[in-house]
Backbone as XML, in Angstrom:
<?xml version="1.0"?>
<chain id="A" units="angstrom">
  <residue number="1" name="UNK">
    <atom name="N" x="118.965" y="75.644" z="95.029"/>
    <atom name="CA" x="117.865" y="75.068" z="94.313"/>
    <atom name="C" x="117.465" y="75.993" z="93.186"/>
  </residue>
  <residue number="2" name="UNK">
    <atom name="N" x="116.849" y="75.815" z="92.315"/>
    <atom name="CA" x="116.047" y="76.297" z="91.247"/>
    <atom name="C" x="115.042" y="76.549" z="91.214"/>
  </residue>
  <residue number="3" name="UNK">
    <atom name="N" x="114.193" y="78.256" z="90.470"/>
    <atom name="CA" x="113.469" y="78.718" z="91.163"/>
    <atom name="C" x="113.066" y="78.618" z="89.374"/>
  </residue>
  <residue number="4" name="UNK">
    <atom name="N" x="111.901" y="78.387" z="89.292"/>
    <atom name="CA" x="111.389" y="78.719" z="88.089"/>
    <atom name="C" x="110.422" y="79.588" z="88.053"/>
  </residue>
  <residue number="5" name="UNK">
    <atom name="N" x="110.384" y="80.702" z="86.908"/>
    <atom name="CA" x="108.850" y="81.722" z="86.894"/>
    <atom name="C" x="108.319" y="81.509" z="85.727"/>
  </residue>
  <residue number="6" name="UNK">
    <atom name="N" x="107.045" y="81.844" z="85.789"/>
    <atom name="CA" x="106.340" y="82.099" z="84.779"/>
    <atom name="C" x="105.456" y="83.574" z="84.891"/>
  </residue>
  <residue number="7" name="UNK">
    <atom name="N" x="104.657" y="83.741" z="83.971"/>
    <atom name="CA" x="104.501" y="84.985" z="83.184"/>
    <atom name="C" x="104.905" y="86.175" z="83.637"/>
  </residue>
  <residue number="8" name="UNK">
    <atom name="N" x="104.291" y="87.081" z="84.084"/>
    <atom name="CA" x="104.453" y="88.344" z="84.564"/>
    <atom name="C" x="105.550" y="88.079" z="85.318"/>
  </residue>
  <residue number="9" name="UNK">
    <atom name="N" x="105.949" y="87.242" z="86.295"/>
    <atom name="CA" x="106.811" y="87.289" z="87.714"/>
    <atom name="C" x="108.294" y="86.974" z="86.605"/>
  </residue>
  <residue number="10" name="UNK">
    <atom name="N" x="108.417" y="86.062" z="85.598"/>
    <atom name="CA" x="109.357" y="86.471" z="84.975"/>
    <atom name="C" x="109.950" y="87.640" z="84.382"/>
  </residue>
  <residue number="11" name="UNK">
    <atom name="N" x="109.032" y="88.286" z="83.824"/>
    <atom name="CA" x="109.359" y="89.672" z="83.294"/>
    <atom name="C" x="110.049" y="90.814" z="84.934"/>
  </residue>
  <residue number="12" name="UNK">
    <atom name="N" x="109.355" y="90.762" z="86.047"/>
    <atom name="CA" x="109.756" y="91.259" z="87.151"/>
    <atom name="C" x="111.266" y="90.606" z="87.391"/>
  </residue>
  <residue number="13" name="UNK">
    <atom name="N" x="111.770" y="89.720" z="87.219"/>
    <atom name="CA" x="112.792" y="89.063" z="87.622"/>
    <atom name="C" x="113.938" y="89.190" z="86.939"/>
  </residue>
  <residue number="14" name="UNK">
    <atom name="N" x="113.496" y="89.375" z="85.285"/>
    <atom name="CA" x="113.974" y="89.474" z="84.191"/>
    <atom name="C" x="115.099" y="88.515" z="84.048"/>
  </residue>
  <residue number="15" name="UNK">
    <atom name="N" x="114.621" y="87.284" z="84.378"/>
    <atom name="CA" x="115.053" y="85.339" z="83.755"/>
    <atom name="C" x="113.607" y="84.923" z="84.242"/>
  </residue>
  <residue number="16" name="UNK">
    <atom name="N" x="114.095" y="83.590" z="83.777"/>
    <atom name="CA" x="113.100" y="82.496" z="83.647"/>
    <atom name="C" x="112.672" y="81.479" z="84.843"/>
  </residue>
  <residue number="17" name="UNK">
    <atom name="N" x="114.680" y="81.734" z="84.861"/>
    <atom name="CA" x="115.240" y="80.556" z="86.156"/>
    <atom name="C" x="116.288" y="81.386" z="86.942"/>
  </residue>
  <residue number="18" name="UNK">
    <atom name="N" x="116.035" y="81.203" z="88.486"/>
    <atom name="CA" x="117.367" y="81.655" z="89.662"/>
    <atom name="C" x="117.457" y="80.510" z="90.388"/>
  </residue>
  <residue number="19" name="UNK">
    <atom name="N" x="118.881" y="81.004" z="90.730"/>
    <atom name="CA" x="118.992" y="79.849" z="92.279"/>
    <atom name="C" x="119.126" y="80.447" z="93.066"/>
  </residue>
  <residue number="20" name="UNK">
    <atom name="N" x="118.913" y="79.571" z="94.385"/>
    <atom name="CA" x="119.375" y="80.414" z="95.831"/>
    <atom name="C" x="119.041" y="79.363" z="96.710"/>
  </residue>
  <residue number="21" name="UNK">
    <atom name="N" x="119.248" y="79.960" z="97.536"/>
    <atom name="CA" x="119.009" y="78.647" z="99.053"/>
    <atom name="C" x="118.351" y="78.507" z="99.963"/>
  </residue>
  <residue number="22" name="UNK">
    <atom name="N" x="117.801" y="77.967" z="100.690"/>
    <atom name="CA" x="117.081" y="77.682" z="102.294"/>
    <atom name="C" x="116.499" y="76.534" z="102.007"/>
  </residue>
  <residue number="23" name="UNK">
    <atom name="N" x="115.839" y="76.646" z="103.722"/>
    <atom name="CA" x="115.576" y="75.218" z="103.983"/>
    <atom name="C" x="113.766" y="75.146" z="103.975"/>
  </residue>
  <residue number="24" name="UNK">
    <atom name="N" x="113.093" y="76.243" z="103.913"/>
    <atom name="CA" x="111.495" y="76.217" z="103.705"/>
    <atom name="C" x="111.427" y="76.994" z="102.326"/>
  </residue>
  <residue number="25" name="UNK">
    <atom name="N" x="110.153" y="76.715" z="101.750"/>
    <atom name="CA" x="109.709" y="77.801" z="100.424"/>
    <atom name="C" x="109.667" y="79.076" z="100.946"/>
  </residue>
  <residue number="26" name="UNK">
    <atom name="N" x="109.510" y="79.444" z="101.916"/>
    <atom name="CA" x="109.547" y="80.800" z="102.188"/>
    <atom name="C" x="110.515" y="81.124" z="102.192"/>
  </residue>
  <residue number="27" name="UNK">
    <atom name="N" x="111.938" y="80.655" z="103.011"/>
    <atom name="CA" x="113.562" y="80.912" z="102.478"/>
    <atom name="C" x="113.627" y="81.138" z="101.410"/>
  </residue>
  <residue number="28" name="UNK">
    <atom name="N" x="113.407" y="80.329" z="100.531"/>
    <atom name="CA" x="113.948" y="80.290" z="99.290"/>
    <atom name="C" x="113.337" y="81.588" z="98.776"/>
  </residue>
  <residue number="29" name="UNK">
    <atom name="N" x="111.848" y="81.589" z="98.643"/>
    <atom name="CA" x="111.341" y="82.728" z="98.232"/>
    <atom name="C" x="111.908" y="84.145" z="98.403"/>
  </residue>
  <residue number="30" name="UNK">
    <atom name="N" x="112.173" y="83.972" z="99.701"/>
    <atom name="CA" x="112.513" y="85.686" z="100.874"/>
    <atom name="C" x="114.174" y="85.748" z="100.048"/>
  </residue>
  <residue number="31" name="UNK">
    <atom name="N" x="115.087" y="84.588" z="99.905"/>
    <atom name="CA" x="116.245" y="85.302" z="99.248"/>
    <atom name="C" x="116.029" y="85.591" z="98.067"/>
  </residue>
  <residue number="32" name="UNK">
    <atom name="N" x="115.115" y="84.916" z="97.148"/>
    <atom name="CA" x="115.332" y="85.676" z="96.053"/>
    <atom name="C" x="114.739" y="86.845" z="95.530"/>
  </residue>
  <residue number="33" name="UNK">
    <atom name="N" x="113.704" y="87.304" z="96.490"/>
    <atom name="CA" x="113.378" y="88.404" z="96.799"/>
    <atom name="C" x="113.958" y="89.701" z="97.084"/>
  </residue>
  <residue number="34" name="UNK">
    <atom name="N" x="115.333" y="89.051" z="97.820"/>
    <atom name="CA" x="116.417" y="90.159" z="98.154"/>
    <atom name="C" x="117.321" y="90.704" z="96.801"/>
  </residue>
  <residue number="35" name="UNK">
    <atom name="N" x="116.595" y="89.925" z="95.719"/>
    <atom name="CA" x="117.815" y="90.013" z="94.802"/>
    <atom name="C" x="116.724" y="91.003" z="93.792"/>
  </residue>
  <residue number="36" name="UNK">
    <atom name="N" x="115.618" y="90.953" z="93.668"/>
    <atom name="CA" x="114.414" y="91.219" z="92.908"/>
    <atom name="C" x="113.545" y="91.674" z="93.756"/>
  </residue>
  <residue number="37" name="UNK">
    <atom name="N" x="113.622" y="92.833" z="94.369"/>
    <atom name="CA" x="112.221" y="93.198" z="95.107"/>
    <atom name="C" x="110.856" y="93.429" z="94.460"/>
  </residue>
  <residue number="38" name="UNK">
    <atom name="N" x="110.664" y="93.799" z="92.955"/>
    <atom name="CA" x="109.705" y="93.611" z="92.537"/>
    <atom name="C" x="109.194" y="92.644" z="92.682"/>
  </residue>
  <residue number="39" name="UNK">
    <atom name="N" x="109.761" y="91.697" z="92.777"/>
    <atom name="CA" x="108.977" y="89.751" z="93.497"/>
    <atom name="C" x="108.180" y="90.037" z="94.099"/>
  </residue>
  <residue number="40" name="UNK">
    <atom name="N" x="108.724" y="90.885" z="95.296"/>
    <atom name="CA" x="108.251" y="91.143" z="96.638"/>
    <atom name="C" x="106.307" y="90.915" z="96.565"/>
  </residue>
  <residue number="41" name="UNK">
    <atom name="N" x="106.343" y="92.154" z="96.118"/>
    <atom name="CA" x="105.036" y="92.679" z="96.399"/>
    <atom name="C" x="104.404" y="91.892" z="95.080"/>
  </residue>
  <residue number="42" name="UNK">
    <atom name="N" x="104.557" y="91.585" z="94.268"/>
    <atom name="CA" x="103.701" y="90.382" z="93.110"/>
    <atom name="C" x="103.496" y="88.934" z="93.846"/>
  </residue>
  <residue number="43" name="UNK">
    <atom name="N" x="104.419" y="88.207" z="94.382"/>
    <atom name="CA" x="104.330" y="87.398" z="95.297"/>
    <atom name="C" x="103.757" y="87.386" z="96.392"/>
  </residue>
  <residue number="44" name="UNK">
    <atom name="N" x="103.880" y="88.241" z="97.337"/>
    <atom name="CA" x="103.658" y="88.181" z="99.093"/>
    <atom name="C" x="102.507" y="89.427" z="99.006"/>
  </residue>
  <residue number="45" name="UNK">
    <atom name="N" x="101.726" y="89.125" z="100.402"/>
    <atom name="CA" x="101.025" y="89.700" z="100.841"/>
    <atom name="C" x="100.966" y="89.662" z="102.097"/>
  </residue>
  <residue number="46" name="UNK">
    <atom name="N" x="102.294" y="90.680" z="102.634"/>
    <atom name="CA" x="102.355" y="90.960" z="103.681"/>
    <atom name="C" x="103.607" y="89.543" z="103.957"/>
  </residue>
  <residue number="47" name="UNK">
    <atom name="N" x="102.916" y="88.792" z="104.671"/>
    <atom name="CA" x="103.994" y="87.052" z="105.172"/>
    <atom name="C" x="103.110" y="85.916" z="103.776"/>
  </residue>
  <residue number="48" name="UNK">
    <atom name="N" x="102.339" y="86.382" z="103.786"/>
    <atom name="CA" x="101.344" y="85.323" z="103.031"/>
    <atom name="C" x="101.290" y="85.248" z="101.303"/>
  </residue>
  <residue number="49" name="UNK">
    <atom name="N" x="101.327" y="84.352" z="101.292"/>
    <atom name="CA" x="101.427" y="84.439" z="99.598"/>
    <atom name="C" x="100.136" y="84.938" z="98.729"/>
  </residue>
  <residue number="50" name="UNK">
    <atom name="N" x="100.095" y="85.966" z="97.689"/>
    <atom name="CA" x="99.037" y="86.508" z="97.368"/>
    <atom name="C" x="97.936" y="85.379" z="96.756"/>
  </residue>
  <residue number="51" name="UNK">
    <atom name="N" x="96.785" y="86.352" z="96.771"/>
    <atom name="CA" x="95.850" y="84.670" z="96.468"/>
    <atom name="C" x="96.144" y="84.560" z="94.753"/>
  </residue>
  <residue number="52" name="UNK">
    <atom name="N" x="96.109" y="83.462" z="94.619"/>
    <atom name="CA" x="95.902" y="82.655" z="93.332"/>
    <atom name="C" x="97.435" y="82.404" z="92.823"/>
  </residue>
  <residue number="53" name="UNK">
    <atom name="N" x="98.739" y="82.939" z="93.779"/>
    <atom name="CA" x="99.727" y="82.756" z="93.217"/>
    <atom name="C" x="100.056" y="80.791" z="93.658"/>
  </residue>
  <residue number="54" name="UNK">
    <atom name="N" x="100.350" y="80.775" z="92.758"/>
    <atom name="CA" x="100.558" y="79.426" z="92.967"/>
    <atom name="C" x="102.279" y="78.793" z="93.282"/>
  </residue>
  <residue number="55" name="UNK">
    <atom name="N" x="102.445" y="78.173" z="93.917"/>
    <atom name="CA" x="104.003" y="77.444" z="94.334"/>
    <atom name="C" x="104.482" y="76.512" z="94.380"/>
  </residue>
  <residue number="56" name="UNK">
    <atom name="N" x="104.694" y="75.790" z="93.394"/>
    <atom name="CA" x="105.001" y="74.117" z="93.026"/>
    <atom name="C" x="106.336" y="73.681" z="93.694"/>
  </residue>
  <residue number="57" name="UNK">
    <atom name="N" x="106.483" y="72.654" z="94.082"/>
    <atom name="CA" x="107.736" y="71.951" z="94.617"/>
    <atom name="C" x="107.812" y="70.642" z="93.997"/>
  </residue>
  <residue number="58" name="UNK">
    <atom name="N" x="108.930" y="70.522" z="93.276"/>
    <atom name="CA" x="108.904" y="69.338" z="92.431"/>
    <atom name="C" x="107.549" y="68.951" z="91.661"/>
  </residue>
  <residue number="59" name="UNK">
    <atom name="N" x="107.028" y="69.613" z="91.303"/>
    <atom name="CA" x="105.782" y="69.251" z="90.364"/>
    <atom name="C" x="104.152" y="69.218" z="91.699"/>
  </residue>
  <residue number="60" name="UNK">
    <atom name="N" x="104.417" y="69.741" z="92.722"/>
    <atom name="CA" x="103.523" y="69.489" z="93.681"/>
    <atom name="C" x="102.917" y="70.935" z="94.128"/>
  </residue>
  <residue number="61" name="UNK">
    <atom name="N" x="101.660" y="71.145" z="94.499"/>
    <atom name="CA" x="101.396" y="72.027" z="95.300"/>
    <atom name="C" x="101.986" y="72.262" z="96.763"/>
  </residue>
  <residue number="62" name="UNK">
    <atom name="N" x="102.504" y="73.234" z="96.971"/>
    <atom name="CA" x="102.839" y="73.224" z="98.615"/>
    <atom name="C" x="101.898" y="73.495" z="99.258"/>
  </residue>
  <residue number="63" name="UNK">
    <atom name="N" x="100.867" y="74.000" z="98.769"/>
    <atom name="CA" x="99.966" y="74.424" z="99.612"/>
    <atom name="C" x="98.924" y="73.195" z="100.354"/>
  </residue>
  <residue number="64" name="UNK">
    <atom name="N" x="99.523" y="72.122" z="99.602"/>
    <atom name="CA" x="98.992" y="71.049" z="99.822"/>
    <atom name="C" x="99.719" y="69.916" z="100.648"/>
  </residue>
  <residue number="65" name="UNK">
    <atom name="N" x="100.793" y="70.359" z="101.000"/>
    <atom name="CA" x="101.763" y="70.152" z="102.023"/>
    <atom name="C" x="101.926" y="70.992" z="103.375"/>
  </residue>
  <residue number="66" name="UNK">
    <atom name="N" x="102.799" y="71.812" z="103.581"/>
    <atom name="CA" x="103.114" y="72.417" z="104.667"/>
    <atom name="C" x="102.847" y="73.885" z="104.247"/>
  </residue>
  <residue number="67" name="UNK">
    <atom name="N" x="102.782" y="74.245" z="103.358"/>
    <atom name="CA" x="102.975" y="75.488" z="102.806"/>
    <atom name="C" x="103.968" y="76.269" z="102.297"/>
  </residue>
  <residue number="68" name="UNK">
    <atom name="N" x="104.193" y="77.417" z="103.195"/>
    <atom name="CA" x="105.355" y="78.526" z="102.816"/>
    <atom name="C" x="106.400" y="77.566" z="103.416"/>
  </residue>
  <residue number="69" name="UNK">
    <atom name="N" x="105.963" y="76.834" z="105.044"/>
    <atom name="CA" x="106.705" y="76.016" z="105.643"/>
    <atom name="C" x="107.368" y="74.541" z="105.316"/>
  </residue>
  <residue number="70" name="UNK">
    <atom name="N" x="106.982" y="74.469" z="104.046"/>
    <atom name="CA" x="107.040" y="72.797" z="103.166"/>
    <atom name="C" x="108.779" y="73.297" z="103.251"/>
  </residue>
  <residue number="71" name="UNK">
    <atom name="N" x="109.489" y="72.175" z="103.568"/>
    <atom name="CA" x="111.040" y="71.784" z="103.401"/>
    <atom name="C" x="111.055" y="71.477" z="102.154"/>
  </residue>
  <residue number="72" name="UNK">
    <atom name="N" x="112.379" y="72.476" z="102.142"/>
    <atom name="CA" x="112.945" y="71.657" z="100.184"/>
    <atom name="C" x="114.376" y="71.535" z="100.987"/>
  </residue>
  <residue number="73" name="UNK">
    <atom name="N" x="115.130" y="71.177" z="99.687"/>
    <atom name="CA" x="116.910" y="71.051" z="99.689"/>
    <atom name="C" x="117.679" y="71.835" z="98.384"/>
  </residue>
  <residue number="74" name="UNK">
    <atom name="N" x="118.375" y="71.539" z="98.558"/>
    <atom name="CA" x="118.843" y="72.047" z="97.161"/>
    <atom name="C" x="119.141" y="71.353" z="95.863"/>
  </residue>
  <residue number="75" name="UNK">
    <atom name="N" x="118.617" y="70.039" z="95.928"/>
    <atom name="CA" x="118.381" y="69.605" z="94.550"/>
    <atom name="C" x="116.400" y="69.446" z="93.882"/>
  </residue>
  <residue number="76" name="UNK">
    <atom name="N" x="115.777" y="70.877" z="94.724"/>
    <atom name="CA" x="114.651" y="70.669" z="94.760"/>
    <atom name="C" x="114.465" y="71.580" z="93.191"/>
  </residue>
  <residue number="77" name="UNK">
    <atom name="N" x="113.286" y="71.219" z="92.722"/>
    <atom name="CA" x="113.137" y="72.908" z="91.924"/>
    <atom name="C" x="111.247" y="73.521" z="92.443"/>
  </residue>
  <residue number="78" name="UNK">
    <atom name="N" x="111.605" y="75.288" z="92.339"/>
    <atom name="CA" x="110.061" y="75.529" z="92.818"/>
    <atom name="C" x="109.935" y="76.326" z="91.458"/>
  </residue>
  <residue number="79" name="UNK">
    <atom name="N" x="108.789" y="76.019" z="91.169"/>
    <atom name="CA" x="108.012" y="77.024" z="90.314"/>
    <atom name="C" x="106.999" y="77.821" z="90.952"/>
  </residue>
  <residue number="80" name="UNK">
    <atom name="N" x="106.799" y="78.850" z="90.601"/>
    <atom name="CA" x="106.005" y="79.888" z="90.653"/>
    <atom name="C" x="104.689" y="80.082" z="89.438"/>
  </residue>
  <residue number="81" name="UNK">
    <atom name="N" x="103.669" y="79.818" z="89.825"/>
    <atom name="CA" x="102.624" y="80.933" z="88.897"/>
    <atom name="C" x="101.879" y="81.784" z="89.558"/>
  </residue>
  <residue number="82" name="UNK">
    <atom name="N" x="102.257" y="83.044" z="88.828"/>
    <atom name="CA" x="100.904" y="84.271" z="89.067"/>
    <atom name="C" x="99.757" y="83.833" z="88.406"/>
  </residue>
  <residue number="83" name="UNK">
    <atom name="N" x="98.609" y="84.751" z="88.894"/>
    <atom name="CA" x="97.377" y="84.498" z="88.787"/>
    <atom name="C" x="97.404" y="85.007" z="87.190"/>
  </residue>
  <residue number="84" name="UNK">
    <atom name="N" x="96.213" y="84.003" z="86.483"/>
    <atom name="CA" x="95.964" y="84.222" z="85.192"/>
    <atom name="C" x="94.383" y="84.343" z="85.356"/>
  </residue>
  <residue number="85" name="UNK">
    <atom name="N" x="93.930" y="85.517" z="84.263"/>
    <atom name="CA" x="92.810" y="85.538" z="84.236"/>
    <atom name="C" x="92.460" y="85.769" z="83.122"/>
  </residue>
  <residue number="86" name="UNK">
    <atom name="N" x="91.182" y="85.280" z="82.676"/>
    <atom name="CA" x="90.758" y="85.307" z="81.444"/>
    <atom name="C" x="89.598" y="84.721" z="81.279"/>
  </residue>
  <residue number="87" name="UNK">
    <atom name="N" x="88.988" y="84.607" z="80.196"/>
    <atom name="CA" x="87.452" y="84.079" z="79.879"/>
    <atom name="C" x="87.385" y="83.766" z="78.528"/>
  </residue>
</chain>
């Protein structure tokens, strides 16, 4: 599947877009993590995803589904946003 980033978590990744595989967002997440450990710790907190990072599945919140535990496949795509702040 296709992992899309945006701001900062791209620059950590250094692309835009990866692939990789599993069967929950957290799979997917945890391998491409193995490839980019700076992910690691910008993403996760601890098992839990840091607050305000956000995790789209096909244009959807997961968090509004199952979560880390939401099923994808591999013709899914996830995006990622880190927290933005500003005023």
């Amino acid at each position: 599947m296709k992992i899309k980033l945006y701001g900062s978590l791209r620059q950590k990744a250094g692309a835009a877009e990866h692939e990789t595989t599993g069967t929950t967002v957290h799979e997917a997440l945890a391998n491409l993590c193995t490839y980019h450990d700076a992910l690691r710790t910008a993403i996760f907190d601890g098992a839990a995803l840091r607050a305000h990072v956000r995790v789209m599945v096909n244009g959807h919140d997961c968090e509004l589904a199952d979560g880390l535990e939401t099923a994808v496949s591999a013709n899914d795509q996830i995006a990622i946003f880190p927290p933005i702040a500003g005023g």
